[in-house]
Backbone bond lengths (Angstrom), bond angles and torsions (degrees), N, CA, C in turn:
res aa  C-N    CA-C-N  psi(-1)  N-CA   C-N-CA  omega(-1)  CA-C   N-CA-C  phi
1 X - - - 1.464 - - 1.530 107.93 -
2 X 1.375 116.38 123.19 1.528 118.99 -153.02 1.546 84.58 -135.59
3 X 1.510 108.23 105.34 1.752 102.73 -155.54 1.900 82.00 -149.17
4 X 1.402 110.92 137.86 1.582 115.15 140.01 1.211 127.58 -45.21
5 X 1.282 149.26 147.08 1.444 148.40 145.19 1.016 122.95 -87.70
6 X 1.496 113.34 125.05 1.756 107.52 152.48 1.086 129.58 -123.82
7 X 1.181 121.44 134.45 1.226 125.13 -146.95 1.672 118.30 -93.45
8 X 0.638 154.94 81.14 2.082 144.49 -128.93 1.677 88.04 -119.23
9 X 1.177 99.47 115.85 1.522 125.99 162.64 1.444 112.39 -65.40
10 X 1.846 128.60 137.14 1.591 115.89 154.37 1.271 108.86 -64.46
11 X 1.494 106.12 140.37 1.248 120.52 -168.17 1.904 108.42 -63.21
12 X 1.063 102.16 -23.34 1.812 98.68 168.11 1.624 108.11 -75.83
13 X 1.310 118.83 -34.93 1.756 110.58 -163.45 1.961 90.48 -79.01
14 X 1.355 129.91 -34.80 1.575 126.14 -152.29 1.711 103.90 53.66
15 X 1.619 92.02 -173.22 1.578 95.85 -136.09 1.905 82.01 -105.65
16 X 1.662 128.77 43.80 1.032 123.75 169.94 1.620 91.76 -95.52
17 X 1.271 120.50 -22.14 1.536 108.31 -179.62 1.425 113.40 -70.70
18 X 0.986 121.03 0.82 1.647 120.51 -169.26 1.346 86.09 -120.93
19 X 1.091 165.68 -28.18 1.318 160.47 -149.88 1.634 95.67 -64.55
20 X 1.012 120.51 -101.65 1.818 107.95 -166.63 1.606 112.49 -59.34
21 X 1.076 111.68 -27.50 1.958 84.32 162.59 1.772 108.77 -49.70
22 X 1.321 87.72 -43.89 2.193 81.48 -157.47 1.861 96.18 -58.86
23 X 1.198 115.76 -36.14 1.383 96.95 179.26 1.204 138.44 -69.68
24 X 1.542 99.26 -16.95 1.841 99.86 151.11 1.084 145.35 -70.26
25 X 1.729 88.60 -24.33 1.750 116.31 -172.81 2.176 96.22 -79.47
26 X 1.316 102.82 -33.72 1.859 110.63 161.81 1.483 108.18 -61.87
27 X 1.272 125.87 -43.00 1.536 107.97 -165.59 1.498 111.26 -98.93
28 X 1.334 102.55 7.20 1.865 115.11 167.22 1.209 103.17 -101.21
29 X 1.193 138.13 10.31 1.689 150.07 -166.44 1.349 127.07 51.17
30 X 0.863 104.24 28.06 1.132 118.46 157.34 1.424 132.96 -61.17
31 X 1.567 117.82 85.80 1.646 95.57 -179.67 1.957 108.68 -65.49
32 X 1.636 97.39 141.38 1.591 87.76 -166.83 1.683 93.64 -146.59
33 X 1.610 126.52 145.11 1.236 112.46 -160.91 1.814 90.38 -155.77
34 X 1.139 97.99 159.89 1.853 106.32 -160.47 1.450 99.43 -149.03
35 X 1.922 111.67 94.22 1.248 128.93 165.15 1.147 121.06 -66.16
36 X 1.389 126.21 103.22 1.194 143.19 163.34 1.488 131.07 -63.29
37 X 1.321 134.27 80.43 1.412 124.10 171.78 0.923 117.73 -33.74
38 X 1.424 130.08 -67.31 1.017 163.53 -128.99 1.725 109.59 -71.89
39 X 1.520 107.53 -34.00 1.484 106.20 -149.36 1.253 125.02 -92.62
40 X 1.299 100.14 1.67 1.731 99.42 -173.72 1.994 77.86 -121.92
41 X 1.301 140.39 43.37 1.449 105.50 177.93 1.990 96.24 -167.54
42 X 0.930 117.48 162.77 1.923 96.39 -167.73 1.980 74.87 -118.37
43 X 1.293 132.07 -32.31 1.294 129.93 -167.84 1.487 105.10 -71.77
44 X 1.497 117.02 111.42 1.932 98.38 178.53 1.323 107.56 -66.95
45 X 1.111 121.94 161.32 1.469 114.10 163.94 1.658 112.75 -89.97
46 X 1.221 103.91 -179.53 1.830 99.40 174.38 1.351 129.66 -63.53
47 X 1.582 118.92 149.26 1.504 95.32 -168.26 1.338 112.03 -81.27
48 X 1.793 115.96 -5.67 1.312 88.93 172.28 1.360 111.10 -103.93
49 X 1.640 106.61 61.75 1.603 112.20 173.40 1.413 102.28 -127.25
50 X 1.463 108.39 -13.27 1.696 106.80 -163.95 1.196 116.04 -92.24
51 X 1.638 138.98 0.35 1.226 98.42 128.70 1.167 140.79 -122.24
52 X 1.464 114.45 74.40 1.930 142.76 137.73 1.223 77.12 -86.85
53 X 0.990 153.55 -59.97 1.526 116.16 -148.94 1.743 112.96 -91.55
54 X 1.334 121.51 -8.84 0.894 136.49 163.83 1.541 121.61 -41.98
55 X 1.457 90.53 -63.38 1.780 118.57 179.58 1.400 121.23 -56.13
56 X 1.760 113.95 -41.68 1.157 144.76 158.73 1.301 103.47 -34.56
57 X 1.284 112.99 -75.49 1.608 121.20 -177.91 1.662 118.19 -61.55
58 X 1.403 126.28 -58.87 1.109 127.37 -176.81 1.782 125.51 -37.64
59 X 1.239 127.32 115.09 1.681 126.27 -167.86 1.678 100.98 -66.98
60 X 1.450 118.11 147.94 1.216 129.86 -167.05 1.707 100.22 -132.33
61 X 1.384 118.73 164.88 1.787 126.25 -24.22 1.539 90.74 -53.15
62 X 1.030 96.24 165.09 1.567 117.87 173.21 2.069 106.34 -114.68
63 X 1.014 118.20 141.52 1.729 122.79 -171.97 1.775 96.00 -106.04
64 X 1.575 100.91 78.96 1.710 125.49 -176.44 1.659 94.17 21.97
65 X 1.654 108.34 104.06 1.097 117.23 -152.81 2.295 88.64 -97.03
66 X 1.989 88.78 160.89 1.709 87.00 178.68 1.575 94.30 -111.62
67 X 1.164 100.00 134.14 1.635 121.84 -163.46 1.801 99.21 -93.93
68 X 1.271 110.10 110.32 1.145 112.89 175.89 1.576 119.83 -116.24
69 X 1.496 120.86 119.12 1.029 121.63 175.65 1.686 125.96 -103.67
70 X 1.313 119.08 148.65 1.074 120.72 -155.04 1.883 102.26 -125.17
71 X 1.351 117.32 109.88 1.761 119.26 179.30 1.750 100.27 53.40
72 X 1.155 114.13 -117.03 1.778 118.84 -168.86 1.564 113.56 -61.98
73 X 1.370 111.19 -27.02 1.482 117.64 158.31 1.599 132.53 -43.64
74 X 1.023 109.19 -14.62 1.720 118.38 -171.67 1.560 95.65 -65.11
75 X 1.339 115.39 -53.44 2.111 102.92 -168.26 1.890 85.43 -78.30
76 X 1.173 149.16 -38.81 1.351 130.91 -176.19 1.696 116.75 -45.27
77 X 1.363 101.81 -59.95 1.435 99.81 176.66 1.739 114.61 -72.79
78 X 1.038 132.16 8.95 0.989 123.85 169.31 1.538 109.41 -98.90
79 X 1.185 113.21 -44.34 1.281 122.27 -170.89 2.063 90.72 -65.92
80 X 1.192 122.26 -39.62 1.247 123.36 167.60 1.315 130.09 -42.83
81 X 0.996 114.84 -32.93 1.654 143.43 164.53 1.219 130.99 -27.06
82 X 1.176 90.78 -62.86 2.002 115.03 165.27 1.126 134.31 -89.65
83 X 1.870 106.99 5.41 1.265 120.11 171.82 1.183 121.23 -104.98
84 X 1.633 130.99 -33.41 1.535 145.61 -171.67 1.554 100.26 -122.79
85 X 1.310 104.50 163.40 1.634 126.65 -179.15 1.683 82.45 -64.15
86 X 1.250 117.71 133.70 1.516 136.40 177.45 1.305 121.38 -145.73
87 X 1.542 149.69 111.75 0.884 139.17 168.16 1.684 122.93 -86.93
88 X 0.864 111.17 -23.64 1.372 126.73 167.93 1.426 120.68 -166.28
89 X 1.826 115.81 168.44 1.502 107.34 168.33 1.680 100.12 -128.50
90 X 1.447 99.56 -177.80 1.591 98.86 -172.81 1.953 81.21 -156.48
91 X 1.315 98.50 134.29 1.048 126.65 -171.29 1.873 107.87 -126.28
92 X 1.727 95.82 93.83 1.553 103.54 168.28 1.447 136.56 -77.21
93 X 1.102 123.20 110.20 1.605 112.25 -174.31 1.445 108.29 50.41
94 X 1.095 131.87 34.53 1.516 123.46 158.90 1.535 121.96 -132.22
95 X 1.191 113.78 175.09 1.485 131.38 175.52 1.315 116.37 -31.04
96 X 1.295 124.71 110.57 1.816 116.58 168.87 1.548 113.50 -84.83
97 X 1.120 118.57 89.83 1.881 137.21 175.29 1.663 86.59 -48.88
98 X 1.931 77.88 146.77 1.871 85.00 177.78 1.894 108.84 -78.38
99 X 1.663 83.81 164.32 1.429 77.32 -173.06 1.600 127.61 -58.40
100 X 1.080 103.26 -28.75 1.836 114.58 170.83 1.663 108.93 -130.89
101 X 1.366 114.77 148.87 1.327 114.27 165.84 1.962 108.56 123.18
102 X 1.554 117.95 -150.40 1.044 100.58 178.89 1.820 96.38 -102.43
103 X 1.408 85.61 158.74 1.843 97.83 171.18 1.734 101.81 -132.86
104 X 1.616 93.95 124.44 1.819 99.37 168.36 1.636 109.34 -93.49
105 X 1.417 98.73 163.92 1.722 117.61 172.09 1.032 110.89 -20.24
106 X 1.686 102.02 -68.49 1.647 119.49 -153.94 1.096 95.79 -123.59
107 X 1.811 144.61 164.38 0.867 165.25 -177.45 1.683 107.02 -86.77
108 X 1.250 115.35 147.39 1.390 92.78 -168.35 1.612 135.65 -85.63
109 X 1.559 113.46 9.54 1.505 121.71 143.27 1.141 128.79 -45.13
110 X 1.508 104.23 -49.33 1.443 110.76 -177.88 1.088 114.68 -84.68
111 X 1.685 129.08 -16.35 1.061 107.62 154.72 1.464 147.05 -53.22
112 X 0.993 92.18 -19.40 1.599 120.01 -161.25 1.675 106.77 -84.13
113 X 1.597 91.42 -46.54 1.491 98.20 174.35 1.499 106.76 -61.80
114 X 1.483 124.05 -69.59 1.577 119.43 170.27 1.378 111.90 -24.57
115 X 1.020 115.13 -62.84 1.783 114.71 -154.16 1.532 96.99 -59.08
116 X 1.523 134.88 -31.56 1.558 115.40 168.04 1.798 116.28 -87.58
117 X 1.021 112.87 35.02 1.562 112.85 -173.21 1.562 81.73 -88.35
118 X 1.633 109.75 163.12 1.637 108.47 176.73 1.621 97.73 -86.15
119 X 0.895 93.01 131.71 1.907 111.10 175.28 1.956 106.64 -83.01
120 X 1.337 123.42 167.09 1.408 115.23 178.28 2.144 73.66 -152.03
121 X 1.501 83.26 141.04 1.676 93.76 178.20 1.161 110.38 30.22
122 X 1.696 141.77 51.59 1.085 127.19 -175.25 1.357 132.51 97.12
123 X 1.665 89.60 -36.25 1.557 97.98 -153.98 1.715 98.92 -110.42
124 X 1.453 85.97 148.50 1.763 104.79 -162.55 2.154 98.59 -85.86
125 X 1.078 98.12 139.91 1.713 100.40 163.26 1.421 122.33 -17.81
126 X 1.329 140.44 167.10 0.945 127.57 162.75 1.745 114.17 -86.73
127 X 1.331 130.14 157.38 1.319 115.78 -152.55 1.697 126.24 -69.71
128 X 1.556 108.92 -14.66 1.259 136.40 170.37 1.819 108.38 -62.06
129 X 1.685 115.07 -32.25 1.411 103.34 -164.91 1.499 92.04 -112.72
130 X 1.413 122.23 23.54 1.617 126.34 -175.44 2.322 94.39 -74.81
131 X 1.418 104.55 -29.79 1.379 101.84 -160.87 1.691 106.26 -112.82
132 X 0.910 135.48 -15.38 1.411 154.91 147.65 1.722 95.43 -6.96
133 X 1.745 108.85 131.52 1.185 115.75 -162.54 1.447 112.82 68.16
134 X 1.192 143.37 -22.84 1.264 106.80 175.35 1.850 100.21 -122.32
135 X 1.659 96.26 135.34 1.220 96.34 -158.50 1.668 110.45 -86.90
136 X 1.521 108.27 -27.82 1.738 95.54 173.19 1.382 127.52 -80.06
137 X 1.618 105.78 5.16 1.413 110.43 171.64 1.470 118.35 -93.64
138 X 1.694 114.21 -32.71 1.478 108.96 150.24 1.462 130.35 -48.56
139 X 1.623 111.91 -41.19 1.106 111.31 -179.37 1.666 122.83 -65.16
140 X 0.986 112.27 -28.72 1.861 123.14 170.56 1.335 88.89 -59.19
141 X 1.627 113.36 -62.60 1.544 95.57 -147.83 1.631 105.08 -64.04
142 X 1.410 125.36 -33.22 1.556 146.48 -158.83 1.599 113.53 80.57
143 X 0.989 120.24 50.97 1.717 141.59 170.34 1.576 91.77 -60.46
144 X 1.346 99.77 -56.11 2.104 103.96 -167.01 1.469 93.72 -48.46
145 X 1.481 110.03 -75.39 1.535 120.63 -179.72 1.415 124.98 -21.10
146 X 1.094 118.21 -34.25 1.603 138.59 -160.35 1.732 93.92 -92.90
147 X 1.199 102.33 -77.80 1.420 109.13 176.43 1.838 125.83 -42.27
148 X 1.291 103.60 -16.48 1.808 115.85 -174.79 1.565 89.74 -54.96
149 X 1.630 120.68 -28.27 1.143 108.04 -138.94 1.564 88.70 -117.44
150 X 1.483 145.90 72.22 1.672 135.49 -150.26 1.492 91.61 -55.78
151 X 1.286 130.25 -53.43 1.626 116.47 -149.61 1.235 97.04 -63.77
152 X 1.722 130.45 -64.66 1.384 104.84 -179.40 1.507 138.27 -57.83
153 X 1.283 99.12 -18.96 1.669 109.79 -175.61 1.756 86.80 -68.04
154 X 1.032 107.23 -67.27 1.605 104.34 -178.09 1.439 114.61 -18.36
155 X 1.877 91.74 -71.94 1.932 104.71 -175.63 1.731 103.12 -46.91
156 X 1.325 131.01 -24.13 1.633 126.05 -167.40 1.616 109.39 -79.52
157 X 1.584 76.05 -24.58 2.132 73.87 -160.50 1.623 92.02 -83.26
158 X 1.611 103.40 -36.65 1.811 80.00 -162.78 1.959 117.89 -68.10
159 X 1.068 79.80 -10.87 2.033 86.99 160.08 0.927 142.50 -54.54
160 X 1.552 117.26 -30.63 1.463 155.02 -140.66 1.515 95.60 -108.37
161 X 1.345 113.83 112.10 1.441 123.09 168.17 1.614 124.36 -103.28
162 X 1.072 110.75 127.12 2.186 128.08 168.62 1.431 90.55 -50.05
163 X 1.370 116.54 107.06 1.545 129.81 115.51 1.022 157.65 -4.40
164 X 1.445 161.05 82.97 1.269 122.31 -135.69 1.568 96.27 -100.70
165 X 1.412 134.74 152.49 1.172 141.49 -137.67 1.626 93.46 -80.82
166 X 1.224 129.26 -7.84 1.859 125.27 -160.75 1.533 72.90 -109.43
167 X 1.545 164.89 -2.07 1.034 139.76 -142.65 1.942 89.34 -93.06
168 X 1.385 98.16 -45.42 1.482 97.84 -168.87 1.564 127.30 -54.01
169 X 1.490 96.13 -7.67 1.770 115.75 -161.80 1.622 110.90 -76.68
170 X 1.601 107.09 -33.43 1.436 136.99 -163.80 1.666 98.40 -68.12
171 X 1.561 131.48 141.89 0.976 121.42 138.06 1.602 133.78 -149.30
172 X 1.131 107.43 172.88 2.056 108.81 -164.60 1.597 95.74 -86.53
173 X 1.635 100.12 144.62 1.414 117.69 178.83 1.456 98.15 -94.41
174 X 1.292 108.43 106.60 1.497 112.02 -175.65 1.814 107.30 -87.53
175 X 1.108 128.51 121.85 1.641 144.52 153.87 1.677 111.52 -31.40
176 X 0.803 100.89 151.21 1.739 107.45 -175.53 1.617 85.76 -74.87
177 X 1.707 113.54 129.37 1.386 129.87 160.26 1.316 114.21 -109.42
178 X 1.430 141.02 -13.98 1.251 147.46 -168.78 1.198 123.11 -44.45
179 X 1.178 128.74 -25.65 1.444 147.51 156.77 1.538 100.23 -61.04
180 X 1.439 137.68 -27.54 1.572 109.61 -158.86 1.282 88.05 -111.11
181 X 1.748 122.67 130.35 1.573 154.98 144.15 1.859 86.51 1.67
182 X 1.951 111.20 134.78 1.018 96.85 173.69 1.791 96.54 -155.58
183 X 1.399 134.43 162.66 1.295 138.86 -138.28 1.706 88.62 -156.85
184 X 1.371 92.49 149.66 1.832 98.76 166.14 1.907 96.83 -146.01
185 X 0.947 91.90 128.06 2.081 94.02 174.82 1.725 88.27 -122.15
186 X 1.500 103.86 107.29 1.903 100.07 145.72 1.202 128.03 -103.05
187 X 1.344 96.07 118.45 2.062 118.43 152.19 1.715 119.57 -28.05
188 X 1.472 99.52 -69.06 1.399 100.24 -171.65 1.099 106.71 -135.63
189 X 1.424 104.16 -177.29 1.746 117.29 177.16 1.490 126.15 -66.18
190 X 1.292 102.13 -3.18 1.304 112.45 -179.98 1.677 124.80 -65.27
191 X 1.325 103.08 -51.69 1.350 114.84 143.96 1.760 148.48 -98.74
192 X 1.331 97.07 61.20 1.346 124.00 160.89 1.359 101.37 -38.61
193 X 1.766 112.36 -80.16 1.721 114.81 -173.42 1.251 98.05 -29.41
194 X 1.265 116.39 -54.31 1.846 90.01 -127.76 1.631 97.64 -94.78
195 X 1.260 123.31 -2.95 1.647 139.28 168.12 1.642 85.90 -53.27
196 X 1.637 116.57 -62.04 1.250 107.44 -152.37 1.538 108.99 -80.14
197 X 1.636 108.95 -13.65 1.431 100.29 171.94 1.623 109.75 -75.94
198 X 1.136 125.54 -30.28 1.764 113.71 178.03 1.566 87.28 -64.39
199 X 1.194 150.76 -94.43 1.211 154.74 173.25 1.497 92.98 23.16
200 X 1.413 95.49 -87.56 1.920 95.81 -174.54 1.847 122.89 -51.62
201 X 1.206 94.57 -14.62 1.298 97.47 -165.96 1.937 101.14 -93.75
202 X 1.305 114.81 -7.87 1.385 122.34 168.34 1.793 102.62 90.02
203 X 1.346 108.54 26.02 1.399 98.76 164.97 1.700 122.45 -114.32
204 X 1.325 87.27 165.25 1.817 86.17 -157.25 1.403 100.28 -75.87
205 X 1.354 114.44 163.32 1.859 107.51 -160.94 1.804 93.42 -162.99
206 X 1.872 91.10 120.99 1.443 98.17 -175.60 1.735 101.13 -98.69
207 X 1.290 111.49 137.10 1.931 91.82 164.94 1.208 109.07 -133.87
208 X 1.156 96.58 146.53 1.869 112.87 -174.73 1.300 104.79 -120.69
209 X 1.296 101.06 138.94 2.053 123.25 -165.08 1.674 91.47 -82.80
210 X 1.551 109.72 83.57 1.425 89.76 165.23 1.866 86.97 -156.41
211 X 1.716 102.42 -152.23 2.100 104.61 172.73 1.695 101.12 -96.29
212 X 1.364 86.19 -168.41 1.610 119.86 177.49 1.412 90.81 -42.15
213 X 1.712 103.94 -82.41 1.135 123.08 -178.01 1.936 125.17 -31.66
214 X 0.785 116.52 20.44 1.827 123.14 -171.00 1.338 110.07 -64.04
215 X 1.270 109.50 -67.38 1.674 108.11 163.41 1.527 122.42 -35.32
216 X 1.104 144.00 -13.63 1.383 155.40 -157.99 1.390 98.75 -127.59
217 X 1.132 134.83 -57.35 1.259 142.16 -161.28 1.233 107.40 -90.89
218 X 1.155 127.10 -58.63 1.544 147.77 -141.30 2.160 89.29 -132.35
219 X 1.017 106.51 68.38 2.088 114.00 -179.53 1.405 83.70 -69.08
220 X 1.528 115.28 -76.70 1.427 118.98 -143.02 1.436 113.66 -34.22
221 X 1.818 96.38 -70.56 1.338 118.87 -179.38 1.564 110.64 -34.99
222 X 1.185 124.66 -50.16 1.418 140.92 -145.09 1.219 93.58 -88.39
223 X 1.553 123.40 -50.20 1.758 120.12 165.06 1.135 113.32 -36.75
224 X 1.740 119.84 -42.28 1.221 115.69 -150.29 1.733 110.88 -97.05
225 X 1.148 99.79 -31.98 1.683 114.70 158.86 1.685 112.05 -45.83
226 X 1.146 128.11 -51.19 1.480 129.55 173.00 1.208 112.28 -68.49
227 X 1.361 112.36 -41.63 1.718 104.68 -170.43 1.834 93.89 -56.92
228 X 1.938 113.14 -61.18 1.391 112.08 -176.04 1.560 122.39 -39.83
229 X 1.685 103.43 -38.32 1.446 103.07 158.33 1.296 135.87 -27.22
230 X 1.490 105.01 -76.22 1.309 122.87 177.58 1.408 130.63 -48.89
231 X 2.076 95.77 -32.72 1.784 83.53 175.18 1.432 109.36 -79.39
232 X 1.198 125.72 -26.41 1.593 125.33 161.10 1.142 135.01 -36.77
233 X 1.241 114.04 -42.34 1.443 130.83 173.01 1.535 106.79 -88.30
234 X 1.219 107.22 8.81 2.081 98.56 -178.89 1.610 89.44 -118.12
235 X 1.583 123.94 -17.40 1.238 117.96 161.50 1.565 112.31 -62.83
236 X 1.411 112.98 -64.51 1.579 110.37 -177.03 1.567 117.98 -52.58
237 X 1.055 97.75 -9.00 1.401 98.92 -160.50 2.163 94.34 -88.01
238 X 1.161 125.11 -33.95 1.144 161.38 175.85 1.458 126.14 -53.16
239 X 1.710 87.37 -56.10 1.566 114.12 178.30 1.938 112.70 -60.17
């Protein structure tokens, strides 16, 4: 499978979390590219606007590109699926959206958890201070990890845009994708479920002992987890 990558950031982390994976995923040849909503605008737009704006951003033709989603990204690249030349997607540590129907942001635990975070004008924390005080929930995500380092933790947060608290409520009517080749790699313990929902769902599923944060922290590995992806999925695809 001889495919472009794109790499789709959750719209709370932006596309600094993908930044050194993609440069491994470049020096394995991979042409590989990471649409940013986010970067030309401080207002998000709605999520069920982002991906039109997705599409907007993404470089064309694309050579049946592998759609990689990253935490809140899992229903984006799927819903992506049925819009661009796609050969497959791969869904990291995030949400597995049903195969047809609507898919929200967050799953609805986490909604729940958000909706009591203290809001200011509406607007929700930035997504880094959503877990603050509790320390084994930073540690899944790797907040500590991030922070060892202030200048980059710095450069991450000032990226990071407030929400407005109704944003999470909204969701995309995703197209039947079930037909397109599909992958799950988990980071952390956080997503146990949804490891075991690709499991049930008969897709092949790599996991790596690390947080949320893996792609950021952990590039190499995480390059190298997708590349193994991909030849997997160019087998099924084959079979």
């Amino acid at each position: 499978m001889s495919s472009d990558i794109v790499l789709v950031p959750g719209p709370f982390v932006r596309a600094s979390s993908w930044g050194a994976t993609a440069d491994y995923l470049r020096e394995a040849g991979y042409k590989t590219q990471i649409p940013d909503v986010l970067a030309d605008q401080t207002v998000p737009p709605a999520w069920s606007d982002w991906t039109s704006r997705l599409l907007e951003l993404i470089s064309s033709p694309l050579r049946g590109a592998v759609l990689v989603g990253h935490s809140s990204a899992g229903p984006l690249v799927a819903d992506l699926a049925s819009k661009i030349s796609c050969q497959a997607i791969i869904i990291v540590d995030g949400h597995i959206p049903p195969i047809q129907g609507l898919a929200e942001p967050v799953r609805p635990a986490l909604r729940e958890f958000v909706q009591r975070l203290p809001a200011s004008a509406g607007l929700l924390p930035i997504w880094s201070e959503w877990f603050r005080g509790d320390p084994q929930r930073e540690a899944l995500i790797g907040l500590g990890r991030l922070a060892d380092d202030p200048l980059v933790f710095a450069s991450f947060e000032s990226g990071l845009r407030r929400f407005p608290v109704e944003w999470i409520e909204d969701a995309i009517p995703v197209a039947n994708w079930d037909g397109v080749p599909a992958g799950f790699i988990q980071t952390s313990e956080i997503y146990d479920y949804a490891a075991e929902e690709a499991q049930r769902r008969g897709w092949p599923v790599i996991k790596l002992h690390g947080t949320h944060m893996h792609p950021m922290l952990e590039p190499a590995e995480t390059a190298d987890a997708i590349v193994a992806m991909i030849r997997q999925l160019s087998r099924v695809a084959l079979a």
